[in-house]
C-alpha positions as CSV (number, residue, x, y, z in Angstrom):
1,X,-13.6,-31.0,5.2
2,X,-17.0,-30.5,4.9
3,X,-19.5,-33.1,3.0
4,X,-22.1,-31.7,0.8
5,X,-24.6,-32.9,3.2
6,X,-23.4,-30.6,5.7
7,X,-24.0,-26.6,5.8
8,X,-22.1,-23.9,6.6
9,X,-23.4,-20.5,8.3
10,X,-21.1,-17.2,8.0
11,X,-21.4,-15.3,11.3
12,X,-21.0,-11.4,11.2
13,X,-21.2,-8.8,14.3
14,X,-21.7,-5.4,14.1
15,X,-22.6,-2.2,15.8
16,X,-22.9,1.1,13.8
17,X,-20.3,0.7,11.1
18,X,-22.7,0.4,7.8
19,X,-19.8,1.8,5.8
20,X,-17.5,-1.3,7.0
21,X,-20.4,-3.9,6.6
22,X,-21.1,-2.9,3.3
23,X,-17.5,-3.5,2.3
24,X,-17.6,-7.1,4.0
25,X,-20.6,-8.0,2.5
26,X,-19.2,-6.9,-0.4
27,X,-16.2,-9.0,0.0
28,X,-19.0,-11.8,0.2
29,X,-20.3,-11.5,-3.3
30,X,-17.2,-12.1,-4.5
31,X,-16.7,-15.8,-2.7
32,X,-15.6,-18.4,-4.8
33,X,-17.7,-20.7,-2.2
34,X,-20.7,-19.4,-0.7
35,X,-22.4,-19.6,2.8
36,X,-25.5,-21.5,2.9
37,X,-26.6,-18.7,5.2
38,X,-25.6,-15.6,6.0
39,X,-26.2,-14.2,9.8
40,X,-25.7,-10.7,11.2
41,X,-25.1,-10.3,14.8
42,X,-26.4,-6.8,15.8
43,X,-25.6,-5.3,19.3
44,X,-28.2,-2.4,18.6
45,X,-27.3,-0.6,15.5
46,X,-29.2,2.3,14.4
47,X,-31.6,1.9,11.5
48,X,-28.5,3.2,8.9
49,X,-27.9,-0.9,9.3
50,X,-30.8,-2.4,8.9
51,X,-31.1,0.0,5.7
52,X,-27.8,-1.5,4.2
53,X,-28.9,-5.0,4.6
54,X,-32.1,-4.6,3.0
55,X,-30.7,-2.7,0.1
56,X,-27.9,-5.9,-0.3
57,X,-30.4,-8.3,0.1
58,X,-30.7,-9.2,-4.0
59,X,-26.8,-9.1,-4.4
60,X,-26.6,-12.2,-1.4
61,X,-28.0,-15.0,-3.5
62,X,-28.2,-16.8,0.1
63,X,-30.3,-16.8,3.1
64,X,-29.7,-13.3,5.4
65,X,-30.5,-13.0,8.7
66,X,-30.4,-9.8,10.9
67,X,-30.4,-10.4,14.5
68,X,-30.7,-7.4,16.4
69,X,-31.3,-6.1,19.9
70,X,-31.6,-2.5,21.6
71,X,-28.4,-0.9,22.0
72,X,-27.7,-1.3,25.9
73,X,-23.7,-1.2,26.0
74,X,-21.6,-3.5,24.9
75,X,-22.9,-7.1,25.0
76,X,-21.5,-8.8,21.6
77,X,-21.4,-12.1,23.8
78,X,-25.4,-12.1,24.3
79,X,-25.8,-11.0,20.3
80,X,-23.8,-13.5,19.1
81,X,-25.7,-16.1,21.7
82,X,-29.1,-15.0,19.7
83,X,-27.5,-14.9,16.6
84,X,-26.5,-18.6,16.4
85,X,-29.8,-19.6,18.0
86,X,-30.4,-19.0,14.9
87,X,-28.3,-21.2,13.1
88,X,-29.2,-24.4,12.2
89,X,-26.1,-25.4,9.7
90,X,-23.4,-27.5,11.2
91,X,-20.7,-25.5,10.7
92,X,-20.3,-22.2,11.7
93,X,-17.7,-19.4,10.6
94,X,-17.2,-15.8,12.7
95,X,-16.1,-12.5,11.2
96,X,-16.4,-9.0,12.4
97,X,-18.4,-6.5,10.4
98,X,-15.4,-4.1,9.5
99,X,-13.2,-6.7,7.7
100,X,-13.1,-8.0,4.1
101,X,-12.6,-11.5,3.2
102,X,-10.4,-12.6,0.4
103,X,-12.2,-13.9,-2.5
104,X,-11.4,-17.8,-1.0
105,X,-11.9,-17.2,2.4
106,X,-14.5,-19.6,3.1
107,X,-13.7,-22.1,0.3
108,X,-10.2,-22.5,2.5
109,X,-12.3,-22.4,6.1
110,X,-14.2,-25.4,4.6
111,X,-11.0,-27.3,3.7
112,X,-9.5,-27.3,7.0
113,X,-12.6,-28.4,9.2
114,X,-12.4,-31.3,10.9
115,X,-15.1,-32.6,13.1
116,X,-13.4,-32.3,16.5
117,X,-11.4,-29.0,15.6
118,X,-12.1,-25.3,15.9
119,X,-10.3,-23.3,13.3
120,X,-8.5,-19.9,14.2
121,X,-7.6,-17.7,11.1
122,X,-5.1,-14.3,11.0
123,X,-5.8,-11.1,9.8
124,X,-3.9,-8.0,7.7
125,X,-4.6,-4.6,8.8
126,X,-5.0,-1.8,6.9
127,X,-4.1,2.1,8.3
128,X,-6.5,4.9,8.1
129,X,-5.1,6.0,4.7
130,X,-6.2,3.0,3.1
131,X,-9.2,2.3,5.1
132,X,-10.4,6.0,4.2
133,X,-9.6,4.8,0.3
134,X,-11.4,1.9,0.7
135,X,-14.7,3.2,2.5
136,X,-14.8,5.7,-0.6
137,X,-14.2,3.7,-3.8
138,X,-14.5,0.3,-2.5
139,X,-11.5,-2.4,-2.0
140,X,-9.0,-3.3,-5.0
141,X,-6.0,-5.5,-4.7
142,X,-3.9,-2.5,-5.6
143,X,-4.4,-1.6,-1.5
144,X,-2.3,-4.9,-0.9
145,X,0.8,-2.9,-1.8
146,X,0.0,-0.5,0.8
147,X,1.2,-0.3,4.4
148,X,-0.3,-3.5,6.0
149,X,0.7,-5.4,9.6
150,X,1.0,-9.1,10.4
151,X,2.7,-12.3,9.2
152,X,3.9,-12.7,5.4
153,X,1.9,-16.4,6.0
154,X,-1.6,-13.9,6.6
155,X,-1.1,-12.5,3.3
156,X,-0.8,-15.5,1.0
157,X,-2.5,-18.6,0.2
158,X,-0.8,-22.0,-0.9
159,X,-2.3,-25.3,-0.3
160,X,0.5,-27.5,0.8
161,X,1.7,-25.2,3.3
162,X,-2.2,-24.4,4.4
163,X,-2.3,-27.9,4.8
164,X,1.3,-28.6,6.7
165,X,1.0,-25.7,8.9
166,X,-3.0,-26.5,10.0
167,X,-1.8,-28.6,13.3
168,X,2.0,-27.3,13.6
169,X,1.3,-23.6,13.5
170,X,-1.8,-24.0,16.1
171,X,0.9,-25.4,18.8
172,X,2.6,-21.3,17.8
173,X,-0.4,-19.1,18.2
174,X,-1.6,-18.2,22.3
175,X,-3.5,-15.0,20.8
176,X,-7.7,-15.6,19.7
177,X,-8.9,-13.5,17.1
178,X,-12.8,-13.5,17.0
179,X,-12.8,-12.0,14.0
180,X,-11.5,-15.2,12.2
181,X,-13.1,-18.7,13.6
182,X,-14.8,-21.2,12.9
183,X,-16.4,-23.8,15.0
184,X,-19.1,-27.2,15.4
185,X,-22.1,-25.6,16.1
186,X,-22.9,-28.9,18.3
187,X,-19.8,-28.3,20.0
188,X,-21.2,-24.4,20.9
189,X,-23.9,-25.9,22.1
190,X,-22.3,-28.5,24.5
191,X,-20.1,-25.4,25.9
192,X,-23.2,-23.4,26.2
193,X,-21.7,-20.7,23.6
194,X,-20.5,-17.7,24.8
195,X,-20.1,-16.4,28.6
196,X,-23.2,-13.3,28.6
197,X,-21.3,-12.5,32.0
198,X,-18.5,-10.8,29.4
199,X,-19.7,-7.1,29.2
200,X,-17.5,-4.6,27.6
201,X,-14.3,-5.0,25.1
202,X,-12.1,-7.8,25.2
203,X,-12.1,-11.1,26.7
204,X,-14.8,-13.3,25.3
205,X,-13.6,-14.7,22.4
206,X,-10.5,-16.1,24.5
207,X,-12.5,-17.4,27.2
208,X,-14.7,-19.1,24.7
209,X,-11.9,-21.1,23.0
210,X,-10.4,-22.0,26.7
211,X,-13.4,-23.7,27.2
212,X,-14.2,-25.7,23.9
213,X,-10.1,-26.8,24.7
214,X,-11.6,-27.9,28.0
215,X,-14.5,-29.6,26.6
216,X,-11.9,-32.0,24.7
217,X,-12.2,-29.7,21.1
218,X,-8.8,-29.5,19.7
219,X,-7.1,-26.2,17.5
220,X,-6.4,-25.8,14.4
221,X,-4.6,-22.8,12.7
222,X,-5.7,-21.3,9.3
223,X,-2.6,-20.1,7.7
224,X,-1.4,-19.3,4.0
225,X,-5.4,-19.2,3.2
226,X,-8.2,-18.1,4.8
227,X,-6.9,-14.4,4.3
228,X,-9.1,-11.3,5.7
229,X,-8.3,-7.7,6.1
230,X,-8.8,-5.9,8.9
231,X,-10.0,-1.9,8.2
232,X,-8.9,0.4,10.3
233,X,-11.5,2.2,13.1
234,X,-10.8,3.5,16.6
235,X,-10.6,1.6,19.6
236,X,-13.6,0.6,21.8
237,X,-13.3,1.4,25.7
238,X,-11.1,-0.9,27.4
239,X,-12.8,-0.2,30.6
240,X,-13.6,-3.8,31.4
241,X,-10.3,-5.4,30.1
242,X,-8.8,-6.5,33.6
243,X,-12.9,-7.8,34.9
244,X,-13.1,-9.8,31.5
245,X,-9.1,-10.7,32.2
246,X,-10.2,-12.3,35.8
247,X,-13.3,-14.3,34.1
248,X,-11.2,-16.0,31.3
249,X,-8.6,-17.0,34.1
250,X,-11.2,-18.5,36.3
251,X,-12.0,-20.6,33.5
252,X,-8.6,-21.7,32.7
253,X,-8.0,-22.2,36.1
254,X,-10.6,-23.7,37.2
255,X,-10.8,-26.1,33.2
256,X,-14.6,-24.7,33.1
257,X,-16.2,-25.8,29.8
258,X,-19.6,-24.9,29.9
259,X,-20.7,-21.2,30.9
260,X,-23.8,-20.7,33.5
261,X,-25.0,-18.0,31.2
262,X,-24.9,-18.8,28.0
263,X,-27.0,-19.9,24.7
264,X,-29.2,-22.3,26.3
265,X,-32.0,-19.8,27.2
266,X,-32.7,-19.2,23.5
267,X,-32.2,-23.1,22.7
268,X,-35.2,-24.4,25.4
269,X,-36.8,-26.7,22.6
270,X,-32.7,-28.5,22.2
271,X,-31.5,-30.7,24.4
């Protein structure tokens, strides 16, 4: 668990989606445990985002920092690199910018780290239908009874099973979802964060976690807490699937656990 000496930064990517930040920022104003900084990892939205964060700005009672770079493709790995360059809290926790947390989500993200663990949550996705609702009159629990996918242990939150299933379910789960993490920021920095040679969808997120398990950084699972739901938008290119594919098996292959191009360029005064 975290002490109270030790501060914990909430991570968020985005590209041109306002109307799906909005609702996960929104989702942050209703946390029963707050971020002691707030960090938005921009991969060159139009100004309709930076707009949105300045007009939340007074409803974040937090630290919020918008990290942005010209739109040049896909290249989430080198804005989340520059985003947590940024970061100087110990603990870091990653979302994407089109899902809502539960009103716990990081109070339970904080319970389960453990120095020398990375945390991988789950997610509940909502269908167009609801995501449409959503996006016009704002989340309510009454979407919960609505068509949803995933586990029935994504959806819930109990504290003894939380607990029990932290190290057992983590043995379960092959599959990385970015959109739910939570890592050391020293132990980013030892693996050099995340591999810029990851253009395109897919891949990096996976590759990232192969190498902080090759660095010696074990898994835990956030289950039964730690819920988020996941709105529904259409799929990004896939274009680059099998390249990113053939760079997170060289790593596993090959146990790499640092990336040649990584964070360090933006870190030259760390060590």
């Amino acid at each position: 668990m975290i002490t109270d000496s030790e501060k914990v930064a909430l991570l968020i990517s985005t590209y041109n989606k306002p109307e799906y930040l909005r609702q996960t920022l929104l989702s942050l104003t209703r946390q029963t445990r707050m971020p002691d900084t707030v960090v938005i990892a921009d991969d060159g939205s139009d100004e309709r985002t930076k707009a949105l964060i300045d007009s939340m700005r007074e409803e974040i009672p937090v630290p919020l920092l918008h990290i942005w770079h010209p739109d040049d493709g896909f290249r989430k790995s080198e804005i989340l690199n520059k985003a947590m360059a940024q970061i100087s809290d110990e603990y870091i926790i990653q979302i994407d910018g089109d899902a809502i947390m539960g009103r716990h989500f990081i109070e339970d993200h904080v319970f389960v780290a453990e120095r020398g663990y990375f945390v991988l949550g789950s997610r509940v996705y909502f269908g167009p239908k609801i995501t449409e609702r959503i996006l016009r009159n704002g989340f309510s629990p009454f979407w919960l009874f609505g068509s949803q996918q995933g586990s029935w242990t994504n959806r819930i939150r109990i504290g003894w099973l939380r607990r029990r299933l932290a190290t057992r379910y983590a043995q379960k789960v092959p599959r990385v979802r970015g959109c739910n993490m939570a890592f050391w920021r020293e132990d980013i920095i030892r693996i050099n964060g995340y591999n810029e040679d990851f253009t395109g969808w897919g891949g990096e997120d996976t590759e990232l976690v192969c190498r902080l398990k090759n660095s010696g950084v074990a898994h835990k699972a956030l289950k039964a807490g730690g819920v988020q739901y996941h709105l529904w938008h259409p799929m990004a290119s896939r274009s680059r699937t099998a390249l990113n594919q053939d760079l997170c098996d060289r790593t596993e292959c090959e146990r790499i656990a640092r990336a040649e191009n990584g964070i360090a360029k933006y870190l030259r005064h760390e060590r």
